[in-house]
PDB file of the backbone (N, CA, C, O) and the ligand in Angstrom, with CONECT records:
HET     ZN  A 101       1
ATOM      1  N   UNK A   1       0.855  -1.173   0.000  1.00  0.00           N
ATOM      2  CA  UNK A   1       0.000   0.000   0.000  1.00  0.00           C
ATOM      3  C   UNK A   1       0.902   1.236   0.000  1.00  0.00           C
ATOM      4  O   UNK A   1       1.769   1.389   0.861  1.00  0.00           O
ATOM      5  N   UNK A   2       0.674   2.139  -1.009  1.00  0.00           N
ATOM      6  CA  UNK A   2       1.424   2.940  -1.020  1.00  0.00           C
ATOM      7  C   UNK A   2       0.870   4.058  -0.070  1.00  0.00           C
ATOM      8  O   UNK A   2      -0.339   4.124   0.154  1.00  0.00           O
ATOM      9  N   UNK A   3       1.767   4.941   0.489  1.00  0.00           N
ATOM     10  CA  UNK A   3       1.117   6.510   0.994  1.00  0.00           C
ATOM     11  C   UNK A   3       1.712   7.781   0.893  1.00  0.00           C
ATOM     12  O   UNK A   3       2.833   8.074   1.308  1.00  0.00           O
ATOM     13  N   UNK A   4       0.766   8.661   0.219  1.00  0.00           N
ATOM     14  CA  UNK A   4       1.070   9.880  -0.412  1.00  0.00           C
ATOM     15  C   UNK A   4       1.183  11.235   0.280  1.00  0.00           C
ATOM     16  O   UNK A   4       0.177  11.748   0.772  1.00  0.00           O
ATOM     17  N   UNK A   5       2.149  11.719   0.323  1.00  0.00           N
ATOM     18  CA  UNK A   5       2.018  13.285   0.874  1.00  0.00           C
ATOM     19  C   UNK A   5       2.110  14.041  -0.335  1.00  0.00           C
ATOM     20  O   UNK A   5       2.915  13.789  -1.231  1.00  0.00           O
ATOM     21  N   UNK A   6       1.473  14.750  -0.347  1.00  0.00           N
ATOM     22  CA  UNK A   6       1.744  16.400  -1.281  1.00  0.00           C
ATOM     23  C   UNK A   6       1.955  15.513  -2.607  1.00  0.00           C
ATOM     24  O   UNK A   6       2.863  15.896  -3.345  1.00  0.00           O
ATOM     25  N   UNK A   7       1.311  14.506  -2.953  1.00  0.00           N
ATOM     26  CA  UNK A   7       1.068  13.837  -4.117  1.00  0.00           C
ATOM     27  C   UNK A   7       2.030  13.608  -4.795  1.00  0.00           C
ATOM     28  O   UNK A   7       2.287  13.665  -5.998  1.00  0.00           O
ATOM     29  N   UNK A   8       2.741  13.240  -3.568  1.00  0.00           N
ATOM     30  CA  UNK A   8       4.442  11.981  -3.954  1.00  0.00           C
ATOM     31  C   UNK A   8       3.975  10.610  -2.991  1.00  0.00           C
ATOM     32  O   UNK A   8       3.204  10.369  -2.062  1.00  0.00           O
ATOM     33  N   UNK A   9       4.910   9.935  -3.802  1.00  0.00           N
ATOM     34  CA  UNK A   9       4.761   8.841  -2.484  1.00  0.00           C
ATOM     35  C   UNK A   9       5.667   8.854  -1.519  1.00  0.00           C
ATOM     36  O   UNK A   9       6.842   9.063  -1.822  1.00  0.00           O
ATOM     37  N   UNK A  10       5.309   8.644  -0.243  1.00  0.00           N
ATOM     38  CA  UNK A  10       6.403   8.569   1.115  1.00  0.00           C
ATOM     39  C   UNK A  10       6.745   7.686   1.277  1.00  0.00           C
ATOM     40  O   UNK A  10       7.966   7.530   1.292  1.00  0.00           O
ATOM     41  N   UNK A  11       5.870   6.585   1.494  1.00  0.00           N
ATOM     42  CA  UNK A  11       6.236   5.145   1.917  1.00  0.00           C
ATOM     43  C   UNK A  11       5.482   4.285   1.601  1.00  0.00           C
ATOM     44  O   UNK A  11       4.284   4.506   1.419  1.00  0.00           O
ATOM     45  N   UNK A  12       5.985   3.220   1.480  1.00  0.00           N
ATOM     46  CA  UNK A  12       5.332   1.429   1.217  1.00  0.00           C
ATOM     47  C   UNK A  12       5.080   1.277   2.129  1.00  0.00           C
ATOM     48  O   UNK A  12       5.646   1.946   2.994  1.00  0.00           O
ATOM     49  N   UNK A  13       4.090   0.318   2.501  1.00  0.00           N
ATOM     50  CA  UNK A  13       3.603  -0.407   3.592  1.00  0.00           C
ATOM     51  C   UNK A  13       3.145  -1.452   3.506  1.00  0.00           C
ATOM     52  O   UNK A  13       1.989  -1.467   3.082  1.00  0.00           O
ATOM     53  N   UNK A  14       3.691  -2.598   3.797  1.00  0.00           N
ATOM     54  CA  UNK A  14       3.662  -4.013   3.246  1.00  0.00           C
ATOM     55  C   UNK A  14       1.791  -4.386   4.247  1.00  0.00           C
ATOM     56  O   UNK A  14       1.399  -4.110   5.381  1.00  0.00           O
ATOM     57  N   UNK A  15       1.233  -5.005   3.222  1.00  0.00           N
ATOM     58  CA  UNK A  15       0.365  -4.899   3.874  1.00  0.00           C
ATOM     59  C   UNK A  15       0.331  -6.546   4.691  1.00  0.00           C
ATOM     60  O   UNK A  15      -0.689  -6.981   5.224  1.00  0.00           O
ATOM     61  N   UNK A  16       1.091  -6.979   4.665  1.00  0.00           N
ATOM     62  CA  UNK A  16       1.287  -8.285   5.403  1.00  0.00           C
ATOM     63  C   UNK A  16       1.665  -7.929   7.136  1.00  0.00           C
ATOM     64  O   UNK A  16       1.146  -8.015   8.249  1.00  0.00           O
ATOM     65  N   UNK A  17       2.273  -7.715   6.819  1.00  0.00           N
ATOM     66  CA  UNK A  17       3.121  -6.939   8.231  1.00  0.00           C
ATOM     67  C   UNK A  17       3.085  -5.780   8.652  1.00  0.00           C
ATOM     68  O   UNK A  17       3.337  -5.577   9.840  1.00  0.00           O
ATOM     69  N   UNK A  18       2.697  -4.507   7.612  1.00  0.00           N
ATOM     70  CA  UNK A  18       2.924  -3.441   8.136  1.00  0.00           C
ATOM     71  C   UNK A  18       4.249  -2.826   8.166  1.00  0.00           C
ATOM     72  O   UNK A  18       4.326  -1.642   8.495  1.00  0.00           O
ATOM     73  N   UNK A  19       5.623  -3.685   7.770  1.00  0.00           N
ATOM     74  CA  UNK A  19       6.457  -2.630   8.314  1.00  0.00           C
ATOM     75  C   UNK A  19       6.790  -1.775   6.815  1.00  0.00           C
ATOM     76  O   UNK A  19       7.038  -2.399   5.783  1.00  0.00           O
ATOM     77  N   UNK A  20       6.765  -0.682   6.856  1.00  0.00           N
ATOM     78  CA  UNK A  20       6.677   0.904   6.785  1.00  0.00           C
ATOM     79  C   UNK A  20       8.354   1.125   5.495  1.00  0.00           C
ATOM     80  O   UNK A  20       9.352   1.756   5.845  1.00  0.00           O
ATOM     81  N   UNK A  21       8.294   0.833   4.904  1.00  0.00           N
ATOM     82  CA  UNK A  21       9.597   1.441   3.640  1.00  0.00           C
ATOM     83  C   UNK A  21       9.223   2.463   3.323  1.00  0.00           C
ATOM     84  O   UNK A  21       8.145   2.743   2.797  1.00  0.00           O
ATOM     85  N   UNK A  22      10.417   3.402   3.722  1.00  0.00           N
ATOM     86  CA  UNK A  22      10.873   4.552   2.971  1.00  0.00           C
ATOM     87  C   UNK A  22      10.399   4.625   1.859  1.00  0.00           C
ATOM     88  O   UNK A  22      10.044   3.633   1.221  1.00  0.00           O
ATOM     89  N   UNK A  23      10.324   5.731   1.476  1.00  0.00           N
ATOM     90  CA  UNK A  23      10.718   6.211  -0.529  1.00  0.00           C
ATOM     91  C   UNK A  23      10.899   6.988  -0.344  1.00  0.00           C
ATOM     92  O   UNK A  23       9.992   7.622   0.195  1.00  0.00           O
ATOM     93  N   UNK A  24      12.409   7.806  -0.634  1.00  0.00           N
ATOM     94  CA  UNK A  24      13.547   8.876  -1.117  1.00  0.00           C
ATOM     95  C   UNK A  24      13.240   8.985  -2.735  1.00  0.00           C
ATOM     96  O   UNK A  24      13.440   8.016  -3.467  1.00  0.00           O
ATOM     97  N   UNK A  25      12.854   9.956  -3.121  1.00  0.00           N
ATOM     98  CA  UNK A  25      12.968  10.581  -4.379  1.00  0.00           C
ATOM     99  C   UNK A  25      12.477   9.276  -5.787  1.00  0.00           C
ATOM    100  O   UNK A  25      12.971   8.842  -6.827  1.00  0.00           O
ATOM    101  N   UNK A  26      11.233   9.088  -4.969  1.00  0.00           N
ATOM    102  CA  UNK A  26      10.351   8.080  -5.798  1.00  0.00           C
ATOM    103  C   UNK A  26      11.259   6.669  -6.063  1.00  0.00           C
ATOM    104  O   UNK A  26      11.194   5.880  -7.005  1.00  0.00           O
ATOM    105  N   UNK A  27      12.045   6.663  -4.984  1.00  0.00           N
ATOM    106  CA  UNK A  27      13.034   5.490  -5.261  1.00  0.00           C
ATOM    107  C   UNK A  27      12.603   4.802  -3.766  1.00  0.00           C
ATOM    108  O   UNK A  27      12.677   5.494  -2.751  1.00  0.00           O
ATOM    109  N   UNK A  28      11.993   2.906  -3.688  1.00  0.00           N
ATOM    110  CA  UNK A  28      11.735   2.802  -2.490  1.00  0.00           C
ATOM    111  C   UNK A  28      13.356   2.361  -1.646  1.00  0.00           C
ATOM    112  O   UNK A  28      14.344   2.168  -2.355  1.00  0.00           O
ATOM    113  N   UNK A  29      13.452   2.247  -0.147  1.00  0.00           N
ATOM    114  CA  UNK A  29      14.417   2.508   0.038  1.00  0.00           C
ATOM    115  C   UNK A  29      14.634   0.255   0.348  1.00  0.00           C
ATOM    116  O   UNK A  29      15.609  -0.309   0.845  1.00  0.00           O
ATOM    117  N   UNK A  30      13.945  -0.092   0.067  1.00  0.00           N
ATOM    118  CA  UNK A  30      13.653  -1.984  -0.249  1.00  0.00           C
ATOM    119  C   UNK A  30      12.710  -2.235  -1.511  1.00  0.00           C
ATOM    120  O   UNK A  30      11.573  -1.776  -1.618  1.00  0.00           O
ATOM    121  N   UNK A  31      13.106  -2.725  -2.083  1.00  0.00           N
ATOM    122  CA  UNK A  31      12.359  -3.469  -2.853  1.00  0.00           C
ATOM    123  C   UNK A  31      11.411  -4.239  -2.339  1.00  0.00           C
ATOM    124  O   UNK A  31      11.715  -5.039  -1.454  1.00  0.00           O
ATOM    125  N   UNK A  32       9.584  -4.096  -2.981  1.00  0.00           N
ATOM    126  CA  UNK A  32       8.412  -4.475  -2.546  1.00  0.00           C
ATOM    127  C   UNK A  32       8.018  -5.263  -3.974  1.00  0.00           C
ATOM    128  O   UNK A  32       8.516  -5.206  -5.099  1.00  0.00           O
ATOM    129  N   UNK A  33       6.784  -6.099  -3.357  1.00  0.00           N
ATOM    130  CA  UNK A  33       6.291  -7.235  -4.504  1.00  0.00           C
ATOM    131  C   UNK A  33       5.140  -6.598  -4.299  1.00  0.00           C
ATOM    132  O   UNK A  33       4.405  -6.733  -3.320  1.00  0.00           O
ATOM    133  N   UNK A  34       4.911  -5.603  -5.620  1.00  0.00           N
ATOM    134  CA  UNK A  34       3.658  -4.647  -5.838  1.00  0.00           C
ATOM    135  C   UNK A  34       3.092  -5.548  -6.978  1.00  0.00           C
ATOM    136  O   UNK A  34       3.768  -6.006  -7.899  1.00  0.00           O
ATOM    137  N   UNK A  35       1.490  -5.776  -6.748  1.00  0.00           N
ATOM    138  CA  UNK A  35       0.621  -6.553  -7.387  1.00  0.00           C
ATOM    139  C   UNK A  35      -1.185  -5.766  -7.708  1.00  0.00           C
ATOM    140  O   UNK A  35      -2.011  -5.487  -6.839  1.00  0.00           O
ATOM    141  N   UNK A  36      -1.299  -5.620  -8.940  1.00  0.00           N
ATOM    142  CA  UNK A  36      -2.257  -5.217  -9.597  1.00  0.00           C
ATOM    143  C   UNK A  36      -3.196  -5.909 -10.407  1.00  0.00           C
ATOM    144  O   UNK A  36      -2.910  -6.354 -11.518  1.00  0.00           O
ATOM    145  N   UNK A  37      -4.308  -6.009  -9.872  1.00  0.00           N
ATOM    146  CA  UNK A  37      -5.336  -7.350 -10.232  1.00  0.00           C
ATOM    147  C   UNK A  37      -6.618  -6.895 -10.766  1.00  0.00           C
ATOM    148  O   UNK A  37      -7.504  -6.679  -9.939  1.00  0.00           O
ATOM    149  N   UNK A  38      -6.857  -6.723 -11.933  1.00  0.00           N
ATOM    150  CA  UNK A  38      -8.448  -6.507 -12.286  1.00  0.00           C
ATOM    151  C   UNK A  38      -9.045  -7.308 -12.521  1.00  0.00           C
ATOM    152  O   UNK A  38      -8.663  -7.967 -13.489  1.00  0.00           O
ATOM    153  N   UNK A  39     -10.073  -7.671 -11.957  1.00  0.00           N
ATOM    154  CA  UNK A  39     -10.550  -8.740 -11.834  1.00  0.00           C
ATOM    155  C   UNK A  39     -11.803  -8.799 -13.484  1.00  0.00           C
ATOM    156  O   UNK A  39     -12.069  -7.671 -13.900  1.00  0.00           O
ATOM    157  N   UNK A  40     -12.310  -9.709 -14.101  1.00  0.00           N
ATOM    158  CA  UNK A  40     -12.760  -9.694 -15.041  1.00  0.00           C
ATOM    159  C   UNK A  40     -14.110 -10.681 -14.989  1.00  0.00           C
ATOM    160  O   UNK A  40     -14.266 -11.443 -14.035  1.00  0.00           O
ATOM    161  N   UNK A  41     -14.912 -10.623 -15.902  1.00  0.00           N
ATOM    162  CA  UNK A  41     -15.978 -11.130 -16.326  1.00  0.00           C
ATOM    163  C   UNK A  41     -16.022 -12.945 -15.391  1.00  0.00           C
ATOM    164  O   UNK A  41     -16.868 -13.058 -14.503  1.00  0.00           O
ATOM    165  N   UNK A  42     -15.479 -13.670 -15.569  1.00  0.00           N
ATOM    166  CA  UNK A  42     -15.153 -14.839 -15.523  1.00  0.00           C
ATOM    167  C   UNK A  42     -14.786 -15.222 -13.913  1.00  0.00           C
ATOM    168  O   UNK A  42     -14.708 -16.358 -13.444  1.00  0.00           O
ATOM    169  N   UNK A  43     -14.550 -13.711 -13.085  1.00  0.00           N
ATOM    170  CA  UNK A  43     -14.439 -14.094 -11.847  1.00  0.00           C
ATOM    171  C   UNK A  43     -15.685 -13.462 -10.564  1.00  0.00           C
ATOM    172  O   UNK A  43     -16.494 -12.642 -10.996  1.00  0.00           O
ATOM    173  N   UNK A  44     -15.749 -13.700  -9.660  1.00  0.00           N
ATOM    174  CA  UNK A  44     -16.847 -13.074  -8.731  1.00  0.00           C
ATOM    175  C   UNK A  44     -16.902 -11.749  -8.489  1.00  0.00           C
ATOM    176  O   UNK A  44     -17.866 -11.120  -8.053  1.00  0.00           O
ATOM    177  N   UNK A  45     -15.722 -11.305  -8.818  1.00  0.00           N
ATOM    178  CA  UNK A  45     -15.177  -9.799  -8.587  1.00  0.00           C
ATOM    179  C   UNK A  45     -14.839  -9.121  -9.715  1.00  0.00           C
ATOM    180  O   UNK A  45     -13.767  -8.528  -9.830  1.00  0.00           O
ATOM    181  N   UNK A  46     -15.934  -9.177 -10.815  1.00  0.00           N
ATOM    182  CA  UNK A  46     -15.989  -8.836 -11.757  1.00  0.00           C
ATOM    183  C   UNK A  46     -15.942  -6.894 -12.182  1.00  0.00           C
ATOM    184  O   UNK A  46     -17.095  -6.468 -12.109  1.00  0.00           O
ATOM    185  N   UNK A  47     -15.104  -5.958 -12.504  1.00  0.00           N
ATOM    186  CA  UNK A  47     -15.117  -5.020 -12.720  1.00  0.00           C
ATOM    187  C   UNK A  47     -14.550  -4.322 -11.120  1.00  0.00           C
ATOM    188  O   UNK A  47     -15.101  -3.291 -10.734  1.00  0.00           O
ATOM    189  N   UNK A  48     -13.417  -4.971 -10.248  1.00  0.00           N
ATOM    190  CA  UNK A  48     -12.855  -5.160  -9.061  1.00  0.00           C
ATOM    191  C   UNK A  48     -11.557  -4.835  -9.704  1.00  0.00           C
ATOM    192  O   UNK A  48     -11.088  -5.310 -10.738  1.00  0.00           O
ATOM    193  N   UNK A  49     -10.860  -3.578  -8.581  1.00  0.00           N
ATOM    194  CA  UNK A  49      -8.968  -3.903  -8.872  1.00  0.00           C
ATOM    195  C   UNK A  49      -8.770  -3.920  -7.391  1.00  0.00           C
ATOM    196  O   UNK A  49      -9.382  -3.218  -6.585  1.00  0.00           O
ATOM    197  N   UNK A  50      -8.085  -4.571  -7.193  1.00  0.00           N
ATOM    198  CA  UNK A  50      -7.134  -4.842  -6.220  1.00  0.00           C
ATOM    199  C   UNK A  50      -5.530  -4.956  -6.444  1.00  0.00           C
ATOM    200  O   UNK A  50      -4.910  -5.340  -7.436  1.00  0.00           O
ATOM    201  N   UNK A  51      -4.906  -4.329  -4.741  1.00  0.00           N
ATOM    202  CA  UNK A  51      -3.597  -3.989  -5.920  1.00  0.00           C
ATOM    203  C   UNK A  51      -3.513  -3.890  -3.599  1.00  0.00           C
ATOM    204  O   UNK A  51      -4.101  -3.524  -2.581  1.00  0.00           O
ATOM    205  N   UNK A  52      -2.073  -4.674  -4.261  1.00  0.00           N
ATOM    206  CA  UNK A  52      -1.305  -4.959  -2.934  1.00  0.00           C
ATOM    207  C   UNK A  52       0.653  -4.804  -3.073  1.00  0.00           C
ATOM    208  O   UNK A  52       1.387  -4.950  -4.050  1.00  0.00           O
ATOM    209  N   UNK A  53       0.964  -4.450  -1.607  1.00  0.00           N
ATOM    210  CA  UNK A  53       2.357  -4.704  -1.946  1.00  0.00           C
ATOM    211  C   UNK A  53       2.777  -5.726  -0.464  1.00  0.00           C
ATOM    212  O   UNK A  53       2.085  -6.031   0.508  1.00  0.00           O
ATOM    213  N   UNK A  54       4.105  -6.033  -0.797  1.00  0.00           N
ATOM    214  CA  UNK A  54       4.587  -6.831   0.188  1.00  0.00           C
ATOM    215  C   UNK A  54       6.400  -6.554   0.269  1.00  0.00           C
ATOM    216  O   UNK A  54       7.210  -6.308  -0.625  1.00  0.00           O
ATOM    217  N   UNK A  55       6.535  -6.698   1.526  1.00  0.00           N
ATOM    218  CA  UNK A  55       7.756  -6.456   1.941  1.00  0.00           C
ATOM    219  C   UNK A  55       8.841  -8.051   1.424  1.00  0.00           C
ATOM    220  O   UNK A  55       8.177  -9.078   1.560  1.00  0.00           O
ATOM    221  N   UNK A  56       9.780  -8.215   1.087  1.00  0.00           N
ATOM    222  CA  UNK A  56      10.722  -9.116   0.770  1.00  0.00           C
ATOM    223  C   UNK A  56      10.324 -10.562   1.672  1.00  0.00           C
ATOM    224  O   UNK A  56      10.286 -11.696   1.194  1.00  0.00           O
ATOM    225  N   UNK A  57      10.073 -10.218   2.963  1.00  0.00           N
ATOM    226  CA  UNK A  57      10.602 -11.428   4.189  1.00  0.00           C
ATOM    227  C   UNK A  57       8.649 -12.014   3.918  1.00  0.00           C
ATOM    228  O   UNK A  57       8.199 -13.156   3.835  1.00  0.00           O
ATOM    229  N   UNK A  58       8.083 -10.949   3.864  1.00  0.00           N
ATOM    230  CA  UNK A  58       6.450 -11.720   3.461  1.00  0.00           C
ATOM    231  C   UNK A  58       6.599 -12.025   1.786  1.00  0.00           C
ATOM    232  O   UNK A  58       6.155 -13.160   1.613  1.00  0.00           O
ATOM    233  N   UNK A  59       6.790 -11.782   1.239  1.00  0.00           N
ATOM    234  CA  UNK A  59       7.235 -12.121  -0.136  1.00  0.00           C
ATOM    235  C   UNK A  59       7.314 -13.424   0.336  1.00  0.00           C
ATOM    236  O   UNK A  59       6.272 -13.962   0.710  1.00  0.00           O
ATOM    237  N   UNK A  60       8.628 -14.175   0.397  1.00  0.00           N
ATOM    238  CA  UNK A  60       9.220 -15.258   0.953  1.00  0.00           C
ATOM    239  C   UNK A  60       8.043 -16.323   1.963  1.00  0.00           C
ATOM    240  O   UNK A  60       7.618 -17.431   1.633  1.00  0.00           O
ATOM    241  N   UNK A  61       7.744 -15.585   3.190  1.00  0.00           N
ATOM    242  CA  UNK A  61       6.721 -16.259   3.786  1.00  0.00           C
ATOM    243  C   UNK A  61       5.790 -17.041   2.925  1.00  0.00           C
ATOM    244  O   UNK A  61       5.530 -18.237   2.794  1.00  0.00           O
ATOM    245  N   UNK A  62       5.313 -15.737   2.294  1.00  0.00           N
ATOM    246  CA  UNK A  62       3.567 -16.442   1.454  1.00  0.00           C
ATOM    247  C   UNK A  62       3.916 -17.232  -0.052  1.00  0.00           C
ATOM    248  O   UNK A  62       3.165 -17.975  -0.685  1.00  0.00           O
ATOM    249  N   UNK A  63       5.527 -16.740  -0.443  1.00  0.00           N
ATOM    250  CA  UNK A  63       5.545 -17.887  -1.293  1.00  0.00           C
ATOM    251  C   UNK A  63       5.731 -19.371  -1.292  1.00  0.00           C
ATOM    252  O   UNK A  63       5.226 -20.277  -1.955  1.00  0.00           O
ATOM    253  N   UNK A  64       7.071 -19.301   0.154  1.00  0.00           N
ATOM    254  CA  UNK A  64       7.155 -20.535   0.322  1.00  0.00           C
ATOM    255  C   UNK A  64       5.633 -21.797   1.004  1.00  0.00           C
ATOM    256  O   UNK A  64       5.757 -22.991   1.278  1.00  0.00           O
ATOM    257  N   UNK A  65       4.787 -21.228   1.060  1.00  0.00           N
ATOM    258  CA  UNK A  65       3.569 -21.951   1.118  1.00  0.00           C
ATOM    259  C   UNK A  65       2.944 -22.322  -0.548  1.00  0.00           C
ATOM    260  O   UNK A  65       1.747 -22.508  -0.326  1.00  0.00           O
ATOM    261  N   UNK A  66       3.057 -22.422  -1.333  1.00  0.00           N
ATOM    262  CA  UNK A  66       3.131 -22.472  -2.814  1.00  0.00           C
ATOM    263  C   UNK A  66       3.353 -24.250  -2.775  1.00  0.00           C
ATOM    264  O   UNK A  66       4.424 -24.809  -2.536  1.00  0.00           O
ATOM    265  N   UNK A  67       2.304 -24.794  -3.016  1.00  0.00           N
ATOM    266  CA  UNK A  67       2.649 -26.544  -3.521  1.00  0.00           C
ATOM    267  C   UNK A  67       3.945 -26.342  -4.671  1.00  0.00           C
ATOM    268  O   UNK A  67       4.919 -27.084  -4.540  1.00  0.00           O
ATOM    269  N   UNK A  68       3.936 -25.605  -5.484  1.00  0.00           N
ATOM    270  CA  UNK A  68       4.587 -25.707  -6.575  1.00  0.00           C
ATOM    271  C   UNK A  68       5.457 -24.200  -6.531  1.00  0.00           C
ATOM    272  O   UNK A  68       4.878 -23.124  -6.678  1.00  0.00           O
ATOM    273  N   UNK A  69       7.015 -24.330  -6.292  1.00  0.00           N
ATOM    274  CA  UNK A  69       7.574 -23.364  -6.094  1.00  0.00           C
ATOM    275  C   UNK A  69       7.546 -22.237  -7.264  1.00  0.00           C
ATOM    276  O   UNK A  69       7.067 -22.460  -8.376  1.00  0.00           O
ATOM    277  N   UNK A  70       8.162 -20.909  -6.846  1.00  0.00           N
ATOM    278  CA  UNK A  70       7.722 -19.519  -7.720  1.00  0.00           C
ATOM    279  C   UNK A  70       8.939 -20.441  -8.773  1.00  0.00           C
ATOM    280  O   UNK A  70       9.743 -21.277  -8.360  1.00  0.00           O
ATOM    281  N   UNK A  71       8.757 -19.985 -10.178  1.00  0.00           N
ATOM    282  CA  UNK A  71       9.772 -19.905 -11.198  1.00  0.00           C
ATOM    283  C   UNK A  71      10.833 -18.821 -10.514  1.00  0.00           C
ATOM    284  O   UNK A  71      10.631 -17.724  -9.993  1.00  0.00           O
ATOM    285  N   UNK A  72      12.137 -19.647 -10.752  1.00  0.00           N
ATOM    286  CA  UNK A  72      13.246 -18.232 -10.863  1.00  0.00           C
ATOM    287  C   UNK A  72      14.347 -18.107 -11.795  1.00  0.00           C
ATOM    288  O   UNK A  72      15.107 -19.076 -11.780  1.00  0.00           O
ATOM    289  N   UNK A  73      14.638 -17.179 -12.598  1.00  0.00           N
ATOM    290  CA  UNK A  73      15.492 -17.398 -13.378  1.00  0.00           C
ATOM    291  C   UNK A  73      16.629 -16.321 -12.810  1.00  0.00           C
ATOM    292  O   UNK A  73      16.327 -15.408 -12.042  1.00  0.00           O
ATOM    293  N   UNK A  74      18.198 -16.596 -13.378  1.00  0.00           N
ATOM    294  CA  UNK A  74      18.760 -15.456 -12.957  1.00  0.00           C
ATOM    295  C   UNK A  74      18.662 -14.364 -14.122  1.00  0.00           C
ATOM    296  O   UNK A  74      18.152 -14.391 -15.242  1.00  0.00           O
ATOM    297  N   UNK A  75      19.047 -13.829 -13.724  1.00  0.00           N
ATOM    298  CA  UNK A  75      19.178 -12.448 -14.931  1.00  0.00           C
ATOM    299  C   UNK A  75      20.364 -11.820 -15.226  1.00  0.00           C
ATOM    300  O   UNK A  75      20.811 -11.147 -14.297  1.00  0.00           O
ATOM    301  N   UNK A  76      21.058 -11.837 -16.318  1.00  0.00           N
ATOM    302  CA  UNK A  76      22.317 -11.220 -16.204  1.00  0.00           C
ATOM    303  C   UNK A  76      21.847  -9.448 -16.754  1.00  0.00           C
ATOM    304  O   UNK A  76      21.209  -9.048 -17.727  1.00  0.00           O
ATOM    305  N   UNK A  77      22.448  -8.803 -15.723  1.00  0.00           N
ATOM    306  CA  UNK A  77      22.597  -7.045 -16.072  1.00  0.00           C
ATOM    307  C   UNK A  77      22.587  -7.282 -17.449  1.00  0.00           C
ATOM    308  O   UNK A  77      23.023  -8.282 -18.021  1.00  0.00           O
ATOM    309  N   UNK A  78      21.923  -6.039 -18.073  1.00  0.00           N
ATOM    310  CA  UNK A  78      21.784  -5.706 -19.197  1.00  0.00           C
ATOM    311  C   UNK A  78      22.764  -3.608 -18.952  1.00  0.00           C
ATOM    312  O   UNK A  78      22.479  -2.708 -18.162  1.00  0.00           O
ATOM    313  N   UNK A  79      23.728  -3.672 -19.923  1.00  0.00           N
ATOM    314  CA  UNK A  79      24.478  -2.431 -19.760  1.00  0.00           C
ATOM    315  C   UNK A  79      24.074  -1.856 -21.131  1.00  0.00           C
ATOM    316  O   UNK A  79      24.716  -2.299 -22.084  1.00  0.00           O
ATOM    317  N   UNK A  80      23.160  -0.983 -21.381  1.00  0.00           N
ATOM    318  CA  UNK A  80      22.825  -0.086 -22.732  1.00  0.00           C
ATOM    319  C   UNK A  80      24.918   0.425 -23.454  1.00  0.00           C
ATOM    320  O   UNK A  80      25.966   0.611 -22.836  1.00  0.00           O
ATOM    321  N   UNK A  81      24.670   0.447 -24.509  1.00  0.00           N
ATOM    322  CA  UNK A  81      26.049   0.754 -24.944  1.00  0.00           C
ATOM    323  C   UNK A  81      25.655   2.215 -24.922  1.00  0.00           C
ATOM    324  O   UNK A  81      26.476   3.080 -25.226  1.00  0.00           O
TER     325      UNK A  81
HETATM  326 ZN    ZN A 101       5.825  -7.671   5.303  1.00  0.00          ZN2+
END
């Protein structure tokens, strides 16, 4: 959940836990697992958005409950010439 002063954002707020990330100059000061869901025709929550974030350590928590683990690939840096 993001929260706005003077129509910047201040801080993340994992909504699992609550604990509270920074954001310095629209940059957060941790990386969050921000999720945006419109829900569509085909589900109960039809014409519904929902939109959540999560802190790293709940990241981890609620994935490792997953029968079937997250995909991970590594990524090598990409350097623009
Ligand atoms: Zn959390």
């Amino acid at each position: 959940m993001k929260k706005y002063e003077k129509n910047k954002i201040k801080e993340v707020v994992c909504n699992r836990c609550g604990k509270r990330i920074a954001v310095e100059h629209g940059i957060a000061e941790e990386e969050v697992f921000h999720v945006e869901k419109r829900w569509g025709y085909f589900s109960k929550k039809d014409m519904k958005k929902d939109s959540f974030d999560l802190c790293e350590k709940c990241y981890d928590e609620v994935t490792a409950e997953f029968v079937i683990p997250v995909e991970t690939k590594e990524e090598i840096e990409f350097f623009p010439c």
